[in-house]
C-alpha positions in Angstrom: 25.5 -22.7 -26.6 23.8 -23.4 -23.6 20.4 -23.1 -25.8 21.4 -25.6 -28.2 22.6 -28.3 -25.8 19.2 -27.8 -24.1 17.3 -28.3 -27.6 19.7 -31.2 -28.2 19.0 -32.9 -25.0 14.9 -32.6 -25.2 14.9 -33.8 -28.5 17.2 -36.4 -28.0 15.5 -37.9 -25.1 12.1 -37.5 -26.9 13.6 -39.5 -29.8 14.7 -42.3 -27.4 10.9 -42.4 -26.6 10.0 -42.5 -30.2 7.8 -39.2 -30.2 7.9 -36.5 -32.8 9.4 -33.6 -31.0 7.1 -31.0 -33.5 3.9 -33.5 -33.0 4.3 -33.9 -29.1 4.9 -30.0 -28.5 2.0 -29.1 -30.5 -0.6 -31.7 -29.1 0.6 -30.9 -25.1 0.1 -27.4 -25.4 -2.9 -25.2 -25.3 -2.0 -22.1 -24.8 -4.2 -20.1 -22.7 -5.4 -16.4 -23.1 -4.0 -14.5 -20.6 -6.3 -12.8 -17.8 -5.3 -9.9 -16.2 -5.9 -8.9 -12.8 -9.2 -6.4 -12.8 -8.4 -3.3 -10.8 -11.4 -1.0 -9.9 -11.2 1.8 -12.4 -11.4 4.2 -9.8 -8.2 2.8 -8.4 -5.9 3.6 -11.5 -4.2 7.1 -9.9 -5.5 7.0 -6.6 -4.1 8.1 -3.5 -4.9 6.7 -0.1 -5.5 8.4 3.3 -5.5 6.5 6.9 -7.4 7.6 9.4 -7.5 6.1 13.1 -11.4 7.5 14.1 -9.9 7.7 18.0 -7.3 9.6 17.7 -8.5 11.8 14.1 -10.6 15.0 16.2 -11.2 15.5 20.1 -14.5 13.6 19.4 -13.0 10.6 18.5 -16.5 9.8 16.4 -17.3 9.3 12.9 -19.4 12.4 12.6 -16.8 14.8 13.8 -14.4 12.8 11.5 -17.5 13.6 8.9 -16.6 17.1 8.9 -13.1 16.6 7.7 -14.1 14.7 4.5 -14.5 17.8 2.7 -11.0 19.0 2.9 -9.5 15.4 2.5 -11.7 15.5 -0.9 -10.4 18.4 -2.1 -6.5 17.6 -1.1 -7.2 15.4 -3.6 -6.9 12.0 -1.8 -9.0 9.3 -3.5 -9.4 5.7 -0.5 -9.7 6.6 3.2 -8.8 3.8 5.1 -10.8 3.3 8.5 -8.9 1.3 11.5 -10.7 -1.5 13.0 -14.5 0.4 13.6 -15.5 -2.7 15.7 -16.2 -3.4 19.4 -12.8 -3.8 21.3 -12.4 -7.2 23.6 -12.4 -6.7 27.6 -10.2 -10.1 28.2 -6.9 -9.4 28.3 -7.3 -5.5 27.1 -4.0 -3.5 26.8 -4.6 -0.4 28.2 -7.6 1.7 29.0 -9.1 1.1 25.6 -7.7 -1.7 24.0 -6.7 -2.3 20.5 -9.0 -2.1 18.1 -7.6 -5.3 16.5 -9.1 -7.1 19.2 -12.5 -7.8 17.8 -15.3 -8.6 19.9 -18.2 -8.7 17.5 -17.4 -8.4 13.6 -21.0 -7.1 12.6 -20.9 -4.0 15.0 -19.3 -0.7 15.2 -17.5 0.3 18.4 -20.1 2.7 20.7 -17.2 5.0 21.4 -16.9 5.8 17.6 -20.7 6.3 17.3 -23.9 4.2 15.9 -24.2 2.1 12.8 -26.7 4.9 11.4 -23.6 7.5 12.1 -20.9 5.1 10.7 -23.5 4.9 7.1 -23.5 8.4 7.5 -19.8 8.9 7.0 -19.5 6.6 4.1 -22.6 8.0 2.4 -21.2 11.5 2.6 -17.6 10.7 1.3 -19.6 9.0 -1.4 -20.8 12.4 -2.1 -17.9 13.7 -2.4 -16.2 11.4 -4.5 -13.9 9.7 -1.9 -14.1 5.4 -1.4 -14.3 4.1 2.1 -12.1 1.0 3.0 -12.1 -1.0 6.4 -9.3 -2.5 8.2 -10.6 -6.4 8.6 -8.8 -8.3 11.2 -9.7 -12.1 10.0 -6.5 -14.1 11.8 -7.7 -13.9 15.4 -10.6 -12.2 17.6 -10.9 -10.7 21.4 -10.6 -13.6 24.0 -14.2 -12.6 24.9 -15.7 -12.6 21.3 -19.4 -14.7 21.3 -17.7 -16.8 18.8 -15.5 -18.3 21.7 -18.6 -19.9 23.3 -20.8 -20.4 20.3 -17.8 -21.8 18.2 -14.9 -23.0 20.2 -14.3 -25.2 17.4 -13.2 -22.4 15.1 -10.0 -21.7 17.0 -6.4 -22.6 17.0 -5.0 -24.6 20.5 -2.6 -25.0 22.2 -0.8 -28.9 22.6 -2.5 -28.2 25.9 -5.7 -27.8 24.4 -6.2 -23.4 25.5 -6.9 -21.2 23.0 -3.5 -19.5 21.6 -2.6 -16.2 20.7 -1.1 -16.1 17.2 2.4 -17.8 17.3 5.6 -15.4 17.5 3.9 -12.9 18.8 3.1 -10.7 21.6 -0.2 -10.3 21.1 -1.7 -11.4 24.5 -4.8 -9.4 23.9 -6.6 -11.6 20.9 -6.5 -15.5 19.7 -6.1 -17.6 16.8 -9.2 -18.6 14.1 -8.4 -21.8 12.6 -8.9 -21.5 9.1 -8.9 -25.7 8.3 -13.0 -25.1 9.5 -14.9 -24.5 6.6 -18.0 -23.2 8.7 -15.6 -20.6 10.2 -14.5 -19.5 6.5 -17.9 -19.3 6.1 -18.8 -16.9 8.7 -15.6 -14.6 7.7 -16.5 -14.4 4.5 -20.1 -13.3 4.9 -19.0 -11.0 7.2 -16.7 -9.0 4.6 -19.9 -9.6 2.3 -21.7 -7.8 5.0 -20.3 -4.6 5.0 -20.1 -4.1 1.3 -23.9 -5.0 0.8 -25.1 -3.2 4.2 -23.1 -0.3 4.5 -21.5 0.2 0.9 -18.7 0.3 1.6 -15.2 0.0 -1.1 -13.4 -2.8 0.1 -10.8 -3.6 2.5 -7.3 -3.4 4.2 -6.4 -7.0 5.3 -4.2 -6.7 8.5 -1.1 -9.8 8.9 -2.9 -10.9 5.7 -0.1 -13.3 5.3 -1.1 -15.1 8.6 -4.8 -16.4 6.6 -4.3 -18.8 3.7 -4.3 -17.4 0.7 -7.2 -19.4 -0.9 -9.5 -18.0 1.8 -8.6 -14.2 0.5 -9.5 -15.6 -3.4 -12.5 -16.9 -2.3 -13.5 -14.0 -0.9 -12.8 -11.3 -3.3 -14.3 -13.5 -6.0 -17.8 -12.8 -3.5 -17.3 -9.3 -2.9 -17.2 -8.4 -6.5 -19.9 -10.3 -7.3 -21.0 -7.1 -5.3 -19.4 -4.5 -6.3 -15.8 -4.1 -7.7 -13.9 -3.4 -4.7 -10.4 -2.7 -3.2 -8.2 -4.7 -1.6 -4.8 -4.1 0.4 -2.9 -7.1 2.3 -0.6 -6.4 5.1 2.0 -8.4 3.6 4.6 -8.2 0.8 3.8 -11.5 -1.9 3.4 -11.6 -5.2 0.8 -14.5 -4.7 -1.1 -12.0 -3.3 -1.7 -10.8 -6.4 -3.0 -13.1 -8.4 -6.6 -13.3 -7.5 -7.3 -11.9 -4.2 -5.5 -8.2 -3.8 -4.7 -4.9 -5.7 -2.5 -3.7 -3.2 0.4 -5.2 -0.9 2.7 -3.6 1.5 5.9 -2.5 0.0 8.1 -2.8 3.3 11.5 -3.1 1.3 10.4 0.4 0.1 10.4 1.9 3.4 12.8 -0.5 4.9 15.7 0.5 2.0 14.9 4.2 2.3 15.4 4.3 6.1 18.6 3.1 5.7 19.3 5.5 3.3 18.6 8.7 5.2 20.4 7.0 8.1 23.8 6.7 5.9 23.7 3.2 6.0 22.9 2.4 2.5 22.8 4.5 -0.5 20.6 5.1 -3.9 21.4 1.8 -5.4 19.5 0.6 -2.5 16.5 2.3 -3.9 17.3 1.6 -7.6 17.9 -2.3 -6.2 13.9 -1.8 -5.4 12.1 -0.6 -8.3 14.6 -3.2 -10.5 13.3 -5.8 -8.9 9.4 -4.7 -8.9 10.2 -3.9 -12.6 11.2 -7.6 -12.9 9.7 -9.8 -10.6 6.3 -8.4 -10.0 3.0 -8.1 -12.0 2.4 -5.7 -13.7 -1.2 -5.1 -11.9 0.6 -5.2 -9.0 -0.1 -1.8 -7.0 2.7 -1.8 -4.1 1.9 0.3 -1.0 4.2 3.0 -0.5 4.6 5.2 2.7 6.4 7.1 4.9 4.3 6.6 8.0 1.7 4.7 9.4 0.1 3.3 12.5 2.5 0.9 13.3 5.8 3.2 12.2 4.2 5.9 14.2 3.1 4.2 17.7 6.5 1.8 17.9 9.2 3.2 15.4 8.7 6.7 16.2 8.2 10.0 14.3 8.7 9.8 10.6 10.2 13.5 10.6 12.5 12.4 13.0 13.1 8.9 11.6 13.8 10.5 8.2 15.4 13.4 9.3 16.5 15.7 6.5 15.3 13.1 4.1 12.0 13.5 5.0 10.9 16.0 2.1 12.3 13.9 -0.4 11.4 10.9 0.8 7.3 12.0 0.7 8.5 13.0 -3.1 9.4 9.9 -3.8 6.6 7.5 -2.8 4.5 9.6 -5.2 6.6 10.0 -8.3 8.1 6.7 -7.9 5.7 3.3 -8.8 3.5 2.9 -6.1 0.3 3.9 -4.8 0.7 6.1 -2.1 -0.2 6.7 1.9 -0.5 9.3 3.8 -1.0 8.8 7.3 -3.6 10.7 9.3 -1.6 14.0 11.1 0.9 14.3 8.1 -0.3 17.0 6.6 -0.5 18.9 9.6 3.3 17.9 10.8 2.3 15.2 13.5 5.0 15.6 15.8 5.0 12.6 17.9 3.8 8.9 18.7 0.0 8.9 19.0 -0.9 6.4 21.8 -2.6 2.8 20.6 -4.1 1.7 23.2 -5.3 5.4 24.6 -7.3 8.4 23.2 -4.5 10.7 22.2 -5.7 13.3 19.6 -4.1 15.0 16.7 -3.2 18.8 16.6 -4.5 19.9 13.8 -2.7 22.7 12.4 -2.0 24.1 8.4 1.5 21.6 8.5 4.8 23.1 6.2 4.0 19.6 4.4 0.4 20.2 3.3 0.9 22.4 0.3 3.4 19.6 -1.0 1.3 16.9 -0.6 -1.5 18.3 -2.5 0.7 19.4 -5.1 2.4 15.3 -5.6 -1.3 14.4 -5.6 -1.9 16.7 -8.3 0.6 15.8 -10.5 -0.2 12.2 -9.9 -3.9 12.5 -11.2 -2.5 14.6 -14.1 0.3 12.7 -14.9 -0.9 9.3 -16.9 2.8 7.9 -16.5 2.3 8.7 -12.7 -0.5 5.7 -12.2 -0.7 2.9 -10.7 -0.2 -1.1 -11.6 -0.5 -1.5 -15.1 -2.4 1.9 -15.8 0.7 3.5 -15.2 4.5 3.5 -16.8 7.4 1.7 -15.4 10.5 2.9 -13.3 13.6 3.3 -16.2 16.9 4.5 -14.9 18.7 7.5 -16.1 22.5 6.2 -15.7 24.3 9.6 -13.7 27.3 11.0 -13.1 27.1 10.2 -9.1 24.2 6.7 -9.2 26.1 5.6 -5.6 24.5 8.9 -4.6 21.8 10.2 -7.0 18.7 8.1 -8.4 17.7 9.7 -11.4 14.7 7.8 -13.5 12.1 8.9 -16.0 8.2 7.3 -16.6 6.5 7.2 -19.7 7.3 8.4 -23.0 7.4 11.2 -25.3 5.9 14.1 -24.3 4.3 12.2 -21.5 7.5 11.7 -19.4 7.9 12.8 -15.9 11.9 13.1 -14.8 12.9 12.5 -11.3 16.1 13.6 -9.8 16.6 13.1 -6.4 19.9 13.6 -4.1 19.7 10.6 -1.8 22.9 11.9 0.0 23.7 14.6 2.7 26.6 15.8 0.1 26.2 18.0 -2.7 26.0 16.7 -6.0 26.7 18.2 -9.3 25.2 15.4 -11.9 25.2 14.7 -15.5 23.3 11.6 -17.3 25.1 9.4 -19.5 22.1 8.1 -21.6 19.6 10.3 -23.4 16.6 8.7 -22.4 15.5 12.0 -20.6 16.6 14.4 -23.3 13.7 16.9 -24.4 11.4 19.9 -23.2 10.1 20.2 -19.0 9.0 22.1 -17.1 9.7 21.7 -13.5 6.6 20.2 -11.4 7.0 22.2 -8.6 7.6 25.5 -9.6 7.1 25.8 -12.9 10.3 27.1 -14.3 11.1 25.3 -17.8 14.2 23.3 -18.5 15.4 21.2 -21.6 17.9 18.0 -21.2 19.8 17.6 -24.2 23.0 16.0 -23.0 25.0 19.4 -22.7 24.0 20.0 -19.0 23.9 18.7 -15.8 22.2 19.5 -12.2 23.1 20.7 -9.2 21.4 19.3 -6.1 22.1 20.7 -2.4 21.8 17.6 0.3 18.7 15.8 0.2 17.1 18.1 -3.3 15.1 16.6 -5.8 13.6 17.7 -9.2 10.5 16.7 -10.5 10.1 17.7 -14.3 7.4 16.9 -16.6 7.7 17.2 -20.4 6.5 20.0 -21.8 3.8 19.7 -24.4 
């Protein structure tokens, strides 16, 4: 009904106009091929590592980080992202050694992580092995005693009493406020991303409070670094709009944001089915969402994700790798980092064989070999399996036929016994983890202790 009294109402108010409804549809519209974002091909399953050079080995360096390329390779982790590799600002420094998104000179590398020929050394040998290099890139504000200060005071944000400003809302005393209305500013940001990917060969970028920079700045500047080489981008930030031109990746906070609550009893899995409806519906299709159960920022102020998880943890790391997404794992994770790393001082990881490592090369695994597993577009969508207990269970499959992967996962501290009420699951697996073959035909059902998941992939 509603249909009709729309077509009625166009076509009556067109007539009052005396236009042909068919003859002014036709001649208004020119319908447009439709462009897709372009990924990297290299970024269609991949998995991606962050790695804070300070804190990564007793060195703090790039060539002692150097040595640990070869077993990040073969864990089977795809992007390492790099923290901030630039000099750090004196002015207003917090802590001994500052933050190292307080950049003093964009076009350096900080002397305490090593040289520029040591920093090309790094990237040269993950190149070797396969692996892609991303930096962090910090283009909202710089170090109070950056050159640009003096050389360009023009290119920064004041205050109404005409100081430079420290970005609204925040407490971030230590750096201040480009102004991104300059176009010569612009300029010089821009060439400055260019820099690294021409100079140093580097993969592309991780784009910290991305949100704070227009987004026709980011556009602009993809657009220039693939006219050097297809590259990688992921914004701190959580837009579609992001999307659209300038990145492959955004932040998916909500992810981490409904899960928490989850594992701290105060929400349960239709949280999490709430989350990969609405990326189902509302998002891109190229869009690649960041998924993760720890980083920098969650580690230094939240706390430690073990702990912050609690008995959730396990299948919580599951998740953000069966689950749409493309995945992080934060420096120390494999090796159980127990506790908040210092920012602003050197505080190393203990580096250990971690009870999660053999799991996280086994997700990665499965994620390479599983098509449906991909990311974006390359990848299959989230469908729910309908169970037995969904307040308490979030059972989904991806992909189709005998390229499916079934996921089962308890998102409760009770036991559940569940059975599906659709049969979009039903056939031949064989369970990702431990091998044991299974068939779903609508006759059985699961048993899951607190916190269990199942991870089956169809058997060909």
């Amino acid at each position: 009904m509603r249909r009709l009294l729309a077509s009625f109402t166009i076509g009556s108010a067109l007539a009052l106009t005396g236009c042909d409804p068919a003859t002014t549809t036709g001649a208004s519209y020119d319908p447009q091929p439709y462009v897709q974002f372009e990924n990297a091909e290299w970024t269609r399953d991949a998995v991606i590592y962050q790695l804070n050079t300070r804190q990564f080995t007793k060195e703090g360096t790039f060539t002692a980080a150097q040595q640990h390329l070869p077993r990040l390779a073969e864990m089977g982790v795809d992007i390492v992202w790099l923290m901030p590799i630039h000099p750090i600002g004196q002015e207003k420094r917090k802590g001994t050694m500052g933050s190292p998104y307080s950049v003093l000179d964009y076009r350096a590398v900080n002397p305490d992580l090593g040289t520029e020929e040591e920093f090309r050394a790094f990237v040269d040998r993950a190149h070797e092995l396969g692996l892609k290099v991303i930096l962090d890139w910090v283009a909202n504000h710089s170090a109070w005693d950056n050159p640009l200060t003096r050389e360009h005071p023009e290119w920064y944000l004041r205050t109404p009493e005409g100081e430079f400003m420290p970005p609204e809302g925040t407490d971030w005393y230590d750096v201040i406020d480009f102004d991104f209305s300059n176009p010569d500013m612009r300029r010089y940001m821009t060439e400055s991303l260019a820099y690294w990917v021409r100079e140093f060969d580097i993969d592309g970028y991780r784009a910290d409070v991305a949100g704070f920079v227009p987004l026709d700045f980011w556009e602009t500047a993809r657009g220039e670094l693939n006219a050097i080489k297809p590259v990688f981008m992921l914004a701190e930030w959580e837009s579609r709009d992001l999307h659209a031109k300038a990145f492959d990746a955004t932040y998916g906070w909500e992810w981490k944001e409904n899960l928490q609550k989850v594992a701290k009893g105060e929400a349960n899995a239709s949280a999490m089915r709430g989350f990969y409806a609405g990326h189902n519906v509302t998002w891109p299709q190229a869009a690649y969402r960041m998924i993760y159960t720890d980083n920098h920022d969650q580690n230094s102020w939240d706390g430690v994700a073990s702990q912050i998880y609690g008995p959730a943890y396990e299948a919580a790391i599951a998740l953000s790798f069966v689950g749409p997404g493309i995945p992080l794992i934060y420096n120390g994770q494999e090796a159980d980092l127990d506790k908040q790393l210092e920012f602003f001082e050197k505080d190393e990881i203990a580096w250990k064989e971690g009870r999660y490592d053999s799991l996280f090369r086994q997700l990665i695994a499965l994620k390479t070999e599983e098509r449906a597993l991909w990311n974006g577009r390359y990848g299959a969508p989230y469908v729910d399996v309908p169970n037995s207990a969904s307040n308490d269970v979030l059972s989904f499959v991806r992909g189709a036929g005998d390229r499916r992967v079934f996921g089962v996962f308890n998102l409760s501290p009770e036991p559940q016994n569940v059975r599906f009420e659709l049969a979009r699951h039903h056939g031949s697996y064989v369970d990702a983890l431990s091998g044991e073959e299974t068939t779903f035909d609508g006759e059985g059902g699961i048993a899951l202790a607190p916190w269990e998941y199942r991870i089956f992939r169809a058997a060909e």
